[in-house]
N, C-alpha and C positions, 0 to 999 in steps of 0.2 A: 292389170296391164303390166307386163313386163319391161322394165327400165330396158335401152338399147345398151348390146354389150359395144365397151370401147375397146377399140382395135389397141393391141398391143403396140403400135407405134405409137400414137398417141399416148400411150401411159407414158413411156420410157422418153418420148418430147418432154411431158409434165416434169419429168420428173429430173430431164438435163437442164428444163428452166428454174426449176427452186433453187437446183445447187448452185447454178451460173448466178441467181440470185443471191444466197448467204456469201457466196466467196466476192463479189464485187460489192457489199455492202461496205457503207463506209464504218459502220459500229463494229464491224470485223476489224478493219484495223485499227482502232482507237482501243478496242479491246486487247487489241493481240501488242499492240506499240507498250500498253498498259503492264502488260504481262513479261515480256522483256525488261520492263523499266524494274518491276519487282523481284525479276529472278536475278537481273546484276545487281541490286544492293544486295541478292541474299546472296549472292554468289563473292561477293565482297565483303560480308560480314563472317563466312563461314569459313576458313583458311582452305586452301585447294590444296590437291597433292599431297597432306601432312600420311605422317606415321599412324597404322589402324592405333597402335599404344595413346599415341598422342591425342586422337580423338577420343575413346575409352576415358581417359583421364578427365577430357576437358566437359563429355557429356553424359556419361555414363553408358554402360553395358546397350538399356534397352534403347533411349534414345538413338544412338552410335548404330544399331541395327535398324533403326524407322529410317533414319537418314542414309542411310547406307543403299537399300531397299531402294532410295528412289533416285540414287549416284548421285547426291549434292554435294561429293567429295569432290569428283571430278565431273560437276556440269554442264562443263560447257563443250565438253565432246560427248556430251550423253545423244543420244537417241532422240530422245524429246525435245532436245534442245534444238538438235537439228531439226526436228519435226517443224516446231515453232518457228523456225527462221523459213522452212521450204512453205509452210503454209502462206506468209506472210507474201513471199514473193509469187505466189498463184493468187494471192489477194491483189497485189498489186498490177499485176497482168490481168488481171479480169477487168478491174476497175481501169486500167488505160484501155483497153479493148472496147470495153462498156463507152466511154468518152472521145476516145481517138476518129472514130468514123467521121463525129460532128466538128470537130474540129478541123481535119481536114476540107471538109465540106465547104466550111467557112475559109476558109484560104484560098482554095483552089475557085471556087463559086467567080463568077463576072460578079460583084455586088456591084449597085450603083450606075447597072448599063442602061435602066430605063430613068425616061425623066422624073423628074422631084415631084408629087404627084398632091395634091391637096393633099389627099390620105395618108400619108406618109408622112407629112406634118406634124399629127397628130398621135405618132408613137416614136418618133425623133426627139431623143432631152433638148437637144440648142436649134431654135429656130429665133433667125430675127428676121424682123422684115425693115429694110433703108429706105427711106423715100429720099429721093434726091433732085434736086432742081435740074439738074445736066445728066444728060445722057452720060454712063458710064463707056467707056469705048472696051469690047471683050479683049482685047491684047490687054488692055489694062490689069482687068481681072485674074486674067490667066497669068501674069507676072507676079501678081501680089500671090496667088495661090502654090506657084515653082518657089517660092521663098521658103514656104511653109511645109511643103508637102510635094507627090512626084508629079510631072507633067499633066494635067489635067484631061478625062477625055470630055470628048464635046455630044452633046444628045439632044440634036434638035428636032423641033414638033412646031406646027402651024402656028401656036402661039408663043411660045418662049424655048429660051437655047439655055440648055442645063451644061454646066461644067461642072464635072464631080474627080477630085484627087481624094487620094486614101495615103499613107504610110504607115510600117509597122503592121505589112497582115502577118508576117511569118514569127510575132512576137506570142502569136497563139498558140506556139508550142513551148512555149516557157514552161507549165505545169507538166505535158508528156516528158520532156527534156528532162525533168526533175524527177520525176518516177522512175525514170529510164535508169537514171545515175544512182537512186536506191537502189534498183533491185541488182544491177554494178557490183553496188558495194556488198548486198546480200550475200553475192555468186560469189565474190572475191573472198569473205568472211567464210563462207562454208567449206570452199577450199580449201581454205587452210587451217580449217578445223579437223577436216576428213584427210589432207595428203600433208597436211605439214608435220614437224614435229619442236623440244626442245627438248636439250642437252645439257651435257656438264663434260668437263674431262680437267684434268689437271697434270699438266705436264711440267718435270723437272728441265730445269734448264742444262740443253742440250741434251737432252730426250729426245727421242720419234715415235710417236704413236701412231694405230691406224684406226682405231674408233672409239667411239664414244661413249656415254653411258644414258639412258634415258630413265628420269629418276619416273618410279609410283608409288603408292603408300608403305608397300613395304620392301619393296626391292628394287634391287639398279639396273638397268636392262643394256646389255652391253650391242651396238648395234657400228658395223662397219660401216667406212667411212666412203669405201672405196680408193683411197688415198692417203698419204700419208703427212704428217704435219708433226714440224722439227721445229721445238723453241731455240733458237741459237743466242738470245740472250734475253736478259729480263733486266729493268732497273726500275729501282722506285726512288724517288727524289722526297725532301721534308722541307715543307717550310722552316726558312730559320729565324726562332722569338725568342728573344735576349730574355734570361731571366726564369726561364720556361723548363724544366727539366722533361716533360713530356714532349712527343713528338707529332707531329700533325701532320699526315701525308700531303705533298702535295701532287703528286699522278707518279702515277707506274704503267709501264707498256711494257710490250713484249715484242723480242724480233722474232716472226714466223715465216719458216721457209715450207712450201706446199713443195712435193718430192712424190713423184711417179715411174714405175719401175724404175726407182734407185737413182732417176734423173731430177735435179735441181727445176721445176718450169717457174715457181713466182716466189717471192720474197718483199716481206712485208711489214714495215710496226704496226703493230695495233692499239691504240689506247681509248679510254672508255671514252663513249656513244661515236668512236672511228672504230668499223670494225674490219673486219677482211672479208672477202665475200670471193667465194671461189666454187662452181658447178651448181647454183644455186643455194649452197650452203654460207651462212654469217655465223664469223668467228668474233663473240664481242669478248674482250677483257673485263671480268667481272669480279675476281680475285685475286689475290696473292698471299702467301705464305712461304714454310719452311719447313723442310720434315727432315730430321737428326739421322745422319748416315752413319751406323754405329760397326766397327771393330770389333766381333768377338773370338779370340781363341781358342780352341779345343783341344784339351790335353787329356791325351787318352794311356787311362788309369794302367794299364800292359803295357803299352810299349812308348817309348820315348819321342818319337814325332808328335809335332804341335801341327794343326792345322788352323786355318784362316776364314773366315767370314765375315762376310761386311752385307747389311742386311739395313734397309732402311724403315723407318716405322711405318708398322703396321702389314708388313711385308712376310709371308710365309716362303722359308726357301728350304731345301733336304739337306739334311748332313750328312758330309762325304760316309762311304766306306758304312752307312748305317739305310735302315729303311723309315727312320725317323725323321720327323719333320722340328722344323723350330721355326716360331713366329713371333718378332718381336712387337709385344704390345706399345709401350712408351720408355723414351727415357728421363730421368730427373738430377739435375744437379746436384742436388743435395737432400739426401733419405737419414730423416732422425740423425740427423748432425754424424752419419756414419759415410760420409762424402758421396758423391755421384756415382750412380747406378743404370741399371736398365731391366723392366720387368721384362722375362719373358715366357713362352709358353710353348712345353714340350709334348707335339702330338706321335705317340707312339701306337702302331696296329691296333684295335681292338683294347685300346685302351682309353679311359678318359684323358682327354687334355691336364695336364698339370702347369699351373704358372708359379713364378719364382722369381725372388730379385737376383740378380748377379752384381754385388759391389764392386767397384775397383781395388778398395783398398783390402776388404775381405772376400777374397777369391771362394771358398769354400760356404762361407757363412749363407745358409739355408738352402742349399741347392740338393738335391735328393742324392740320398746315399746308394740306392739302388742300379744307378747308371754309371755305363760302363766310359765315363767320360766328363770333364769338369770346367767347365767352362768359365774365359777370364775375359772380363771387361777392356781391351786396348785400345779404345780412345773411340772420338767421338768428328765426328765435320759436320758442317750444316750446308744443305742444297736447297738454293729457291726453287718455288717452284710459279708458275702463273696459272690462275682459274680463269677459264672460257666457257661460254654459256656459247651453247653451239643449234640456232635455231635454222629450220626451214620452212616457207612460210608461201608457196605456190600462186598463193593468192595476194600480195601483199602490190601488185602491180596491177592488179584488176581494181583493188581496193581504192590506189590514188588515181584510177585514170577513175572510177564513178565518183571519188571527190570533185574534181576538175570541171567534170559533165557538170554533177551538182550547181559548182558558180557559176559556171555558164547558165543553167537553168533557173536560177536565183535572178541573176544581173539582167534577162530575158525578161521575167515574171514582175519583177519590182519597176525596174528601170524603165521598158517599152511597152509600149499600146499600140492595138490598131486602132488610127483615129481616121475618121471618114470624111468628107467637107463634099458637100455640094450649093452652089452658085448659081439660081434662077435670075434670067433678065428677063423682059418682056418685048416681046418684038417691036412694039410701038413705042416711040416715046414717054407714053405715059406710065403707069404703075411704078410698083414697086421691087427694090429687089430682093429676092428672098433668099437668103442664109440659111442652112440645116447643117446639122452635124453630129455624130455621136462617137463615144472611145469607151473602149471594153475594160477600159483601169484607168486608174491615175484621172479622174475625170476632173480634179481639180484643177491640173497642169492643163489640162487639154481646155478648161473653161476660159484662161488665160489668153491660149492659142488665138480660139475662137472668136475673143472678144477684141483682139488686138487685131485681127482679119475685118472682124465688121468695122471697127475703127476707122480702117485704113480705106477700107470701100467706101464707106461714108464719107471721107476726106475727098477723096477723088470725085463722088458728086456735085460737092460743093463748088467747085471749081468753075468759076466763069470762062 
């Protein structure tokens, strides 16, 4: 006998149910929370962003290529990484999807519309029953239950009149609430993994720049700012300790002025963790330093004019009247006790670079014989300058409003209960009267409630 073929709907049903099944499973995310938690310590022990040399050095050739192969250099913008964050928030969308219907269900529901029933007794945790000499009078009841909880409704039946109050149903979204503010903060994180970025720039003071540099293992990636930003001054201040010949910063800022088509619009100090923040870009102050503004002369070997340049370190600028370039490597005060110098490096056509020191006091001494030109050391300034760490971060606002959600979901889930109370009398003076009640948390606070409610009932019978 031939098995019946199944209809290709139902396969591809089967087959949206497994999936809908592994992505709301909760081992999905204990595993995947698991997996995050492992790749930030490794992402932490393994230095980010460094130089390929630097890594080579620290792991060697084949290693430095395994790791490389799976971008644990720069992780946390890799691909997978992202994977792992989007998986997690289709995790957690299933699994509130998967719970959210009954939860509503239970808020929105009339609970408690029909009367308090034997049966009901019996899967209710607080039930007491009062016997009491005196009729309790129902206003009474209903007072003592507005204390506690909200206006009571009334459900009466041939034999006995139920009063049933509740508080704290919308306390049931405490756990959606808190999902909600995860996957918040997921969206906000991946944002600013995928559109933000981080900078450096270093500006001499009273400099203007117009962009910045974004560093990667091995090169600086120079990227427009769209604007322009003008250090108008720098200072850094030192603790003063008697006795101390070292010195010990105590803060440096910097005045920044933001400048668009060549107009002044905001002016600014910055100092570390106050930074600037202008078209969603933050300018934090991260460093400072000094780079040697150096003098040097050219006295050309034919004819008697001296020419001028002033060239700061590290700085490649052309020499007049030649198609030669000169780039000053460093200066030093003092070379082999033969007084202050400056190395530097002459790149000519189609030739290799050559470096060289140039002394002050010995103008000639090792400079190449070849050139048509001799170059003299005449002095030396120094210009601060301030280092800024220039980040953009898209998401850094999505981030603190799913923190926010989060405490509200927190102080929701710990703090409040739905707790439920219902109030049987019996139409007749005689019987008893029956107390039920249950709360979806905190059932120890609520035992309190409860028992201070029957207390008080029971006080009220007594009553001659």
């Amino acid at each position: 006998m031939k098995e019946p073929k199944i209809p290709v709907s139902e396969k591809e049903k089967g087959f949206v149910v497994i999936l809908f099944d592994l992505f709301r499973s909760l081992k999905l995310t204990i595993f995947l929370l698991i997996l995050l938690a492992i790749l930030s310590i490794l992402g932490t022990l393994i230095t980010q962003n460094a130089t390929s040399s630097e890594y080579t050095q620290r792991y060697g050739v084949g290693l430095y290529e395994v790791l490389n192969f799976f971008n644990l250099f720069d992780m946390y913008h890799s691909w997978w990484f992202s994977a792992i964050l989007i998986l997690l928030v289709i995790n957690l969308i299933t699994c509130s999807m998967n719970r959210l219907p009954g939860v509503l269900s239970q808020i929105s529901r009339a609970s408690g519309s029909e009367e308090l029933k034997d049966a009901m007794l019996k899967t209710l945790p607080y039930v007491e029953k009062v016997r009491v000499s005196t009729p309790v009078k129902e206003e009474e009841i209903r007072s003592c239950l507005k204390r506690g909880f909200k206006n009571p409704k009334r459900i009466e039946t041939e034999s006995a009149v139920t009063l049933y109050s509740e508080k704290g149903r919308l306390s049931r979204l405490g756990v959606p609430i808190t999902h909600l503010s995860i996957l918040i903060i997921l969206i906000g994180g991946l944002m600013g993994s995928i559109y933000g970025f981080k900078g450096f720039v270093n500006i001499l003071e009273g400099e203007t720049i117009d962009q910045i540099y974004l560093r990667t293992r091995d090169e600086e990636i120079p990227k427009s700012l769209g604007f322009s930003v003008r250090c108008d001054d720098f200072k850094v201040t030192f603790y003063d300790l008697p006795g101390r010949k070292e010195k010990h910063v105590r803060e440096y800022k910097s005045l920044l002025s933001i400048l668009e088509n060549g107009k002044e619009i905001l002016k600014r100090s910055v100092e570390v963790n106050h930074p600037l923040h202008y078209k969603g870009l933050a300018f934090y102050q991260s460093s400072y330093g000094a780079l040697n503004d150096v003098t040097l002369g050219i006295q050309w070997k034919e004819k008697k004019e001296k020419s001028f340049l002033k060239v700061l370190e590290g700085e490649t600028v052309p020499i007049p009247n030649s198609k030669s370039f000169l780039r000053l490597l460093k200066y030093s005060p003092q070379i082999h006790n033969l007084g202050e110098g400056v190395q530097v490096a002459l790149l000519k056509p189609n030739q290799e670079p050559r470096a060289f020191w140039v002394l002050k006091g010995f103008p000639q001494f090792g400079q190449p014989r070849d050139t048509e030109f001799i170059l003299n050391f005449e002095g030396v300034s120094s210009k601060a300058y301030t280092g800024l760490q220039v980040t953009k971060d898209p998401g850094v606002w999505v981030v603190w409003a799913g923190c926010a959600l989060m405490v509200l979901g927190l102080i929701v889930s710990f703090f409040f209960s739905h707790q439920r109370v219902w109030v049987r009398t019996p139409r007749d003076s005689g019987g008893d009267i029956v107390l039920a009640g249950s709360a979806n948390k905190n059932r120890i606070g609520f035992e309190r409630i409860f028992g201070a409610l029957v207390e008080e009932i029971r006080s009220s019978g007594s009553k001659s």
